[in-house]
N, C-alpha and C positions, 0 to 999 in steps of 0.2 A: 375413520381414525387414521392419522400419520404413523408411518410406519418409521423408525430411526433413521431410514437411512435419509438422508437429505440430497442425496447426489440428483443433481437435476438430470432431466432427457436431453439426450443428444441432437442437437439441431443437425437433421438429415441436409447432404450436399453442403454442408459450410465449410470454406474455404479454412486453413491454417489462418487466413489473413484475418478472416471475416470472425473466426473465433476470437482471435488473440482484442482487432479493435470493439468487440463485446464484452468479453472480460474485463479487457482492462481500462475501460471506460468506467465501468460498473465500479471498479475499484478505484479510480483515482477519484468519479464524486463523492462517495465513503472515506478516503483519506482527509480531501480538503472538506466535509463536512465536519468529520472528525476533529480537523484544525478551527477549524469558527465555532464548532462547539469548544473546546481548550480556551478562545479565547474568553470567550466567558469570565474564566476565572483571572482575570485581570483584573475584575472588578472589587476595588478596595473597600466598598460599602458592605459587600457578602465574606470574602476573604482576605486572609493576611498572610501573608510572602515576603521571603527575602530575597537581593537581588540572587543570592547563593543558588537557591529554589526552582526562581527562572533560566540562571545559567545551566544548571543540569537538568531540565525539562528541553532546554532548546540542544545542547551537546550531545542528549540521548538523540533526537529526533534529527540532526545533521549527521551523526554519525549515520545511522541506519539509512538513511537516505543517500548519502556516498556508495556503502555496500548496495543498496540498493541498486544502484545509477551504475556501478561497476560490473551489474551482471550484465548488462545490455553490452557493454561496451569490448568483452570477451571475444575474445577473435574464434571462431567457428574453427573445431578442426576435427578431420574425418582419420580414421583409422584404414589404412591397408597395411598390406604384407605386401603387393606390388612393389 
């Protein structure tokens, strides 16, 4: 039986680097499948949409994607009292 917590094990000896291109690999194919799955629904035989519809499905999905892009781009800064 699964237990709730879902937190995976810690890969022993991985690097910050080796984490980060794991995770975030795993997560950008989830995004862009995400996105081929969305477009799906472009399809006028199954659904009906207005350009309206489209324009704030894709204005959600640029905004968040800027905030997104914008943490990366944060300038690193460390704390002293020196």
């Amino acid at each position: 039986m699964l237990s709730g917590n879902m937190v995976k094990p810690k890969i022993e000896l991985e690097t910050k680097e080796e984490k980060f291109k794991r995770i975030a690999s795993a997560r950008t194919k989830k995004v862009l499948e995400d996105l081929r799955v969305l477009g799906n629904c472009a399809n006028n035989n199954t659904y009906s949409y207005s350009d309206d519809d489209v324009n704030k499905i894709f204005s959600a999905i640029d905004k968040e994607m800027k905030r997104v892009k914008s943490l990366f781009n944060q300038p690193i800064t460390e704390f002293s009292l020196d």
